[in-house]
N, C-alpha and C positions, 0 to 999 in steps of 0.2 A: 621102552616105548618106541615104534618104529616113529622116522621121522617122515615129513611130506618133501615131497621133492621140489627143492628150491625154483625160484622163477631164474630163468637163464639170465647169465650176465651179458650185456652188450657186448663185449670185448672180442668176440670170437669170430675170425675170418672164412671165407670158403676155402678151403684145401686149395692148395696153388702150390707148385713147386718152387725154389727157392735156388739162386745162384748165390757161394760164398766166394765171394771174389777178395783175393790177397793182391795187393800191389805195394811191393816193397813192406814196409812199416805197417801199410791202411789194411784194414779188414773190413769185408763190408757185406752182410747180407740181403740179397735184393729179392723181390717177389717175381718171377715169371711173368711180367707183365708190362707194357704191353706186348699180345702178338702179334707178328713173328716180331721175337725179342731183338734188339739189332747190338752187335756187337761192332767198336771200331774207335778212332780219334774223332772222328767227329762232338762235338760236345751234345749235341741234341741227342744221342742217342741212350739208351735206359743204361747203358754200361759204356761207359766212355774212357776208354784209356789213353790219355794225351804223352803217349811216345812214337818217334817215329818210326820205328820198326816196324809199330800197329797202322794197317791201312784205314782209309777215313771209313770206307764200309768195308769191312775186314771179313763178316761171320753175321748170320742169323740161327737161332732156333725157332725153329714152328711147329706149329700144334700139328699131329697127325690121331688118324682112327687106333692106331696101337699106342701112341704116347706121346713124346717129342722128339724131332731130328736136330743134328747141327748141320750148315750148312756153308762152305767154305763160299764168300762170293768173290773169288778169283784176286784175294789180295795178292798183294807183291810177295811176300816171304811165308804166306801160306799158315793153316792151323796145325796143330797137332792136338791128336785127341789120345792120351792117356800114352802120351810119346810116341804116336807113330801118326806120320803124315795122312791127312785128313785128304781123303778123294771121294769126290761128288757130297753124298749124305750120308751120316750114318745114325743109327737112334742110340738116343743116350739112357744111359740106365745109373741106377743110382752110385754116387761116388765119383762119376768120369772127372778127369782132368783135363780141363781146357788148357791149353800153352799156346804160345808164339813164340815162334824161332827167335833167337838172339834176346830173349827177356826176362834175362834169368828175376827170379823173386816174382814175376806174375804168373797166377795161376785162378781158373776159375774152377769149378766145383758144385754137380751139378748133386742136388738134392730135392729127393721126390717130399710130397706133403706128410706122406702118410704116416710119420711118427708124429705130426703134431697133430690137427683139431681132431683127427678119426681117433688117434691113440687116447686123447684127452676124453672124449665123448662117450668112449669107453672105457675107460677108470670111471667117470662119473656114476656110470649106470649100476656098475658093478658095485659102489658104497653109499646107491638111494637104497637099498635095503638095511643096511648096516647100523648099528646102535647111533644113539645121539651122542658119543664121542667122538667118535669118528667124522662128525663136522671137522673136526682139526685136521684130519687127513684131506677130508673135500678142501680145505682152504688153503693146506698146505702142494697141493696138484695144481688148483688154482694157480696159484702165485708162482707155483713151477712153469707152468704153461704159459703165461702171463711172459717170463722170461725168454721161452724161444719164440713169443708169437713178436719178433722183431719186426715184421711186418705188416702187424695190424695197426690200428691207429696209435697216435703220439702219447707224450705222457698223462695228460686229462683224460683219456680212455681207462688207459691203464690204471690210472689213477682209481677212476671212477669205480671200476671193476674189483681190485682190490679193498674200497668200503664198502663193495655190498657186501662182498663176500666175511668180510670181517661181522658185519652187522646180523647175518643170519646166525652166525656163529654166536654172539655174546648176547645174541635178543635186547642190545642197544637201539633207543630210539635215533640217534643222528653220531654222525661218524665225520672227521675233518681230520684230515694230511697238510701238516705244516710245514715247510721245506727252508730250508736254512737257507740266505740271499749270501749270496759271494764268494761262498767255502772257502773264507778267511779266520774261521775258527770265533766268531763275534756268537752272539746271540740276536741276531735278528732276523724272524721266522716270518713269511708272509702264508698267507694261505692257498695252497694248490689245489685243493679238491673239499668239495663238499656233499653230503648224500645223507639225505633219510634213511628209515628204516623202508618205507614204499618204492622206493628208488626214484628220490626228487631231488634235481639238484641244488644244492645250499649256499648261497651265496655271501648270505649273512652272520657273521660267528661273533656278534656280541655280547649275546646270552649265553656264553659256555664260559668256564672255569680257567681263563687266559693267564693266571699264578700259578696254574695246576702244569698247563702247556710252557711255561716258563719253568720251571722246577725242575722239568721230566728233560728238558732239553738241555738240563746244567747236569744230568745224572746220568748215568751206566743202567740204574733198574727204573723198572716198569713202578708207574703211581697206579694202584688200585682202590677203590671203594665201592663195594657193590650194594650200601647199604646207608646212607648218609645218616638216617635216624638211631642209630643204633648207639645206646647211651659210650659215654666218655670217648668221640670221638672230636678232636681239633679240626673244625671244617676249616675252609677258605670264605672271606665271604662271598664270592661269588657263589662257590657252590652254596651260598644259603642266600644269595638275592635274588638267585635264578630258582631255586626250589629242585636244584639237583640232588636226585637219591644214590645216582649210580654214576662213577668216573671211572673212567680205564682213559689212561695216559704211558705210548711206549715212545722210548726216545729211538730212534733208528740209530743202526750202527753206524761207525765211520761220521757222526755224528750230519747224518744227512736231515734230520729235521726230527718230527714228531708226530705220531699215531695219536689220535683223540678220538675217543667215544664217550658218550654218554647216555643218560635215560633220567624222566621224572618222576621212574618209577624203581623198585627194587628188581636188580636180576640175578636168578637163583643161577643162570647159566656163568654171569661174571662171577659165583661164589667158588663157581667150581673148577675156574682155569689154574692152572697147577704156575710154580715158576718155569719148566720147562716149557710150557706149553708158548707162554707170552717170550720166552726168549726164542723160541723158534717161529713167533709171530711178527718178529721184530726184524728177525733176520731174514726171514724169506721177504719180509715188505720192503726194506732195504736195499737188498740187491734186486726190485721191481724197477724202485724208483732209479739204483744209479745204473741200469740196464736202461732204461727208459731216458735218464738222461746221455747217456755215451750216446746213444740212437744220435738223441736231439742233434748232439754234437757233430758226429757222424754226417748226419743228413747236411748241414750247417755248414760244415768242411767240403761237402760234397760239392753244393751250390756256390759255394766260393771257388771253387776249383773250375766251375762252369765258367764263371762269370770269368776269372785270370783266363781259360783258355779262350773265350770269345774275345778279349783284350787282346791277346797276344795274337792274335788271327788277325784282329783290325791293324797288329801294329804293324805285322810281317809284310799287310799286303800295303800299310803305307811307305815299311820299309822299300819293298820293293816298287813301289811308286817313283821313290826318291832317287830310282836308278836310272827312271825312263822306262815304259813302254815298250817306246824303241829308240835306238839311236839312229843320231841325226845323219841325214844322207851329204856327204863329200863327193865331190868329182873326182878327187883324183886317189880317193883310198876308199876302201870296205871293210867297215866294222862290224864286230860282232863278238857278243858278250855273255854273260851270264853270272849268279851269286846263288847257291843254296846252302842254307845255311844249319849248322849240324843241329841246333837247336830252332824253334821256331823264327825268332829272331836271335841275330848274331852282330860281329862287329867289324863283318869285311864291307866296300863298298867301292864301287866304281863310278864314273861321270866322264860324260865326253863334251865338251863345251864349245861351236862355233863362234865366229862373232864375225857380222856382214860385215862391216868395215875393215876386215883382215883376212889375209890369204890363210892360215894357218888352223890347223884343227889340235885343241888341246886335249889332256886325257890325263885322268888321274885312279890309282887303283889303291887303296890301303886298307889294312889289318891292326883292327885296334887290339890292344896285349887284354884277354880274356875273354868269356862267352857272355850271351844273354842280356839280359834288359839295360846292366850298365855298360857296356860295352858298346851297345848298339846305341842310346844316347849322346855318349862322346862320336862314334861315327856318325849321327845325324849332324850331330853339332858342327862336326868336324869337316864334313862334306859341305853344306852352308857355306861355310867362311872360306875354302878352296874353288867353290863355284865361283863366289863373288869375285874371287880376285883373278880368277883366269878370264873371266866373264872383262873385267877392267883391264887384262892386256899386262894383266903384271907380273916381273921375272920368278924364275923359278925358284932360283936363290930366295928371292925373298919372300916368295912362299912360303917355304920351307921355313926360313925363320920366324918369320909369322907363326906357324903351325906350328913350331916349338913351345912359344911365348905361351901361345894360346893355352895349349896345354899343361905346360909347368904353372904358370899362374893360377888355374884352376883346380888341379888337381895333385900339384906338389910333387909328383911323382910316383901319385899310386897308382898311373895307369901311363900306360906311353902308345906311339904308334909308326908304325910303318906305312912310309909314303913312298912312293913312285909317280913321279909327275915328267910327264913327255908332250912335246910339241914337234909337231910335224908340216913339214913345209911342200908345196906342192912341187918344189923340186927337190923332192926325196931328202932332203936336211933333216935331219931330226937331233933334235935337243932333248935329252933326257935327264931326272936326277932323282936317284933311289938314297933313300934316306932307312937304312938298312933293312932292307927289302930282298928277295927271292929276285936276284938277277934277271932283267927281261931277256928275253931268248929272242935271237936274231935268225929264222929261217930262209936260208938262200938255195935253191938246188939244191933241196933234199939233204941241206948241210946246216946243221943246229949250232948256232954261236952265244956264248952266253956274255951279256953285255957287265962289263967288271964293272963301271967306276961307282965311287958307293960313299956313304957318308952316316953318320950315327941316326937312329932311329927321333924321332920327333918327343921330345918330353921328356926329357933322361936330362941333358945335359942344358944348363941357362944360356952358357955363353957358345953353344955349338956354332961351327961354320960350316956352310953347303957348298958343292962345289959341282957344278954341271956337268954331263959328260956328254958328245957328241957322235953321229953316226950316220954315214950313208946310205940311203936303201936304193935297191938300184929293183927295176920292172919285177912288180910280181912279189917281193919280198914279204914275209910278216913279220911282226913284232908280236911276241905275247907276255905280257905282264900277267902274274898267276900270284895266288896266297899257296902258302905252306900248308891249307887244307887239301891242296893238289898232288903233292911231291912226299907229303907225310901219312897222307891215307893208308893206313893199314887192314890186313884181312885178319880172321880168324888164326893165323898162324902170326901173327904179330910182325910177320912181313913187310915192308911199309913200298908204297908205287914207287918210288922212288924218282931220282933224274935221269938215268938211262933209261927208263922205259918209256918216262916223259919225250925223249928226245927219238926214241926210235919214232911212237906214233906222228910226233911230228914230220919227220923225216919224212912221213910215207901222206903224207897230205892230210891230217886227220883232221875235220871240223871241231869247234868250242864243243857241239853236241856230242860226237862222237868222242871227245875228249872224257869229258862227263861221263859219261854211259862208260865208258873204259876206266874208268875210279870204280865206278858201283859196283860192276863185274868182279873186278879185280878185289872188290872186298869182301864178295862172298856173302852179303848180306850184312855183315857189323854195320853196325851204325858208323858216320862219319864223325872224327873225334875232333875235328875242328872243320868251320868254314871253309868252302870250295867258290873261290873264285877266278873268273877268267875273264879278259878284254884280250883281244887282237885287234891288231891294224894290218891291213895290205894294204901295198902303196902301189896301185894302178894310173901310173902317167898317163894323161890325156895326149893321146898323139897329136901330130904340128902339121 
């Protein structure tokens, strides 16, 4: 008998094309949407990849009259579309490979609709003519489709969609999906979806066979009864205080919960589901539900990843807050600074510290020993308590010791740091003391001197001693105190900037900025592998 052609299932999206975006470990299929789709670090944006390499608006696609373009918007390190560098637009076609330079492990991957709701649309049509077995194929497409439509609605859609379809199938009055709480291997099932046979949603499942759905979720096979009245059978009493005739109970694999159907009446369709049938009904709803959950997970991780990159945005720019603005204006010297950091936030920091009741300008530059969010809290920390005490007029030495204590007390010695503390006198004295730090470099006429005296780094040793060292700047001279993200900067060829190239551009008069910008260059694009910081002083004597 031919069958009537089912009423549609909610679950089905408009055609829309489809980005598979890999980054590292993460796999993630996203819908084309919104357009023009925006690619970049930025976190607001539909694809957001939070590394530096990726510019904040890196790349768009947009919709055209022939299909879709990509669109380079003039990032720093540029796209590449299926490994060759991306100029102006080019339209994409099914399969292309998105890249960014220097990224290995990210790639995006552009795919058209048209194997999903058009291909599915058409399998359907082709088996509304088809015997009434063949339902099992319609349900088993379903639940196929069901699985790439990742970007239709969450798992209650999905959910949904799979008991109706179940329900056409077995001519069950009402259908409920129980899903395991914890995936600690226990038995406590709550209820995720509910559906009539009309397609109403069920909220209620007090009146079904809850021994039946406890049984089938302690089991490997499917509980059946298509027939409750049918002499010498062992009911439950539920199924006889509800006046159930008909139960189908499948435990999903991987023991993700349990399929329940039922009826108040006999079904000649439940007499006739074979065991294969219900094991492949189990196992296609199974990898529905844990497809539908990885999504959840996926999406979950995603918005957390949002919400850390907005954090680390707020913290970067309070970090750099903590450095000033700008620094403060002296008579008789010109400063000038900078800190970018290989990660969004890092653990280098500088400070320049006046004080009106004193001729003297102080200045402190340090590298706490590793990256990121802990690193960069001991430098917050750490920067605080060197403010304070230069701010109060107090030696360097004991600074320094201070900034030992501080650190070995807190942290025992899983973390240490490098300090550079200098004071400058308006008649060119300068007091410096590096507590094993990248030697400040002394520019005179075009002649680079690196400043020796030196002392153990801050947090390593309880009972350390500091010892100051001294030096004359005469008209014109700079001082530049630098982190090891300067002098260690490597390219592509593993190269590293090293000190003589440091000392040539200095030589030749180069600015903090131009400093910078001659690291980037020079690395070719790599990422920076640790924090880039700079402070200079020139000591410009007020003439008499």
């Amino acid at each position: 008998m031919a069958t009537q052609t089912p009423n549609p299932v909610p679950v089905f999206a408009p055609d829309a094309p489809q980005l598979r975006a890999i980054i590292g470990a993460l796999e993630r299929i996203l819908p084309l949407a919104p357009l023009p789709f925006l690619i970049g670090r930025r976190a607001t944006h539909p694809l957001s990849i939070p590394l530096p390499q990726v510019s904040r608006d890196h790349a768009r696609i947009e919709a055209t009259a022939a299909g879709y373009d990509l669109v380079d918007l003039g990032s720093t390190h540029g796209t590449l579309l299926n490994g060759t560098r991306l100029h102006g637009r080019q339209q994409l076609r099914n399969g292309d490979v998105i890249e960014f330079p220097n990224c290995a492990g990210v790639k995006v991957i552009f795919q058209p609709a048209e194997e999903t709701a058009s291909l599915f649309l058409t399998q359907m049509q082709q088996l509304d003519t088809a015997s009434e077995s063949n339902e099992f194929d319609r349900l088993r497409l379903l639940l196929d489709f069901s699985q790439r439509l990742r970007s239709a609605g969450g798992l209650e859609e999905i959910l949904a969609a799979m008991l109706d379809a179940a329900l056409r199938l077995t001519k069950a009055e009402r259908g409920f999906v129980f899903l395991r709480e914890g995936g600690d291997g226990n038995d406590t099932l709550r209820l995720a979806a509910g559906r009539s046979a009309p397609g109403e949603t069920l909220r209620d499942d007090s009146s079904i066979s809850h021994s039946i759905v406890a049984r089938a979720a302690r089991s490997t096979e499917a509980f059946l009864m298509h027939d409750s009245q049918q002499p010498g059978l062992e009911l439950a009493q539920s199924v006889v205080a509800h006046a159930l005739r008909t139960v189908l109970a499948i435990p999903l694999r991987e023991q993700v919960g349990v399929l329940y159907l039922d009826s108040h009446s006999a079904s000649a369709a439940l007499g006739e589901v074979s065991r294969e049938m219900l094991d492949l009904l189990a196992n296609d709803a199974a990898q529905v539900v844990i497809n539908a959950q990885l999504a959840r997970q996926q999406e979950e991780a995603r918005l957390a990843a949002k919400l850390l990159e907005k954090e680390l945005l707020l913290a970067a720019a309070i970090q750099q807050g903590l450095m000033g603005s700008s620094l403060p204006q002296v008579e008789f010297a010109q400063l000038d600074g900078l800190s970018q950091a290989c990660l969004q936030i890092g653990g280098d920091f500088f400070d320049v510290v006046t004080r009106p009741e004193a001729p003297e300008v102080s200045m402190v530059l340090a590298d706490v020993s590793g990256k990121g969010a802990a690193a960069a809290l001991l430098a917050a920390s750490l920067q605080g308590m060197i403010h304070a005490q230069l701010l109060a007029g107090v030696a360097l030495e004991e600074i320094a010791r201070q900034a030992n204590q501080f650190v070995l007390q807190r942290l025992e010695g899983e973390k240490y740091a490098t300090v550079l503390l200098l004071k400058l006198w308006p008649d060119g004295e300068m007091e410096y003391l590096n507590c094993g730090h990248i030697p400040p470099m002394a520019v005179r006429a075009g002649a680079c001197t690196l400043l020796t005296d030196a002392n153990v780094p801050v947090g390593l040793l309880p009972n350390a001693t500091y010892t100051a060292g001294r030096h004359q700047l005469t008209a014109g001279e700079r001082v530049l105190l630098l982190t090891d993200g300067v002098t260690e900067a490597a390219n592509d060829q593993k190269e590293m900037f090293g000190d003589q190239r440091l000392a040539q551009l200095l030589s030749h008069g180069c600015t903090v900025k131009e400093l910078a910008a001659a690291v980037r260059e020079f690395c070719q694009g790599v990422p920076l592998g640790d924090d880039l910081t700079v402070l200079e002083v020139r000591y410009l004597p007020q003439e008499r």
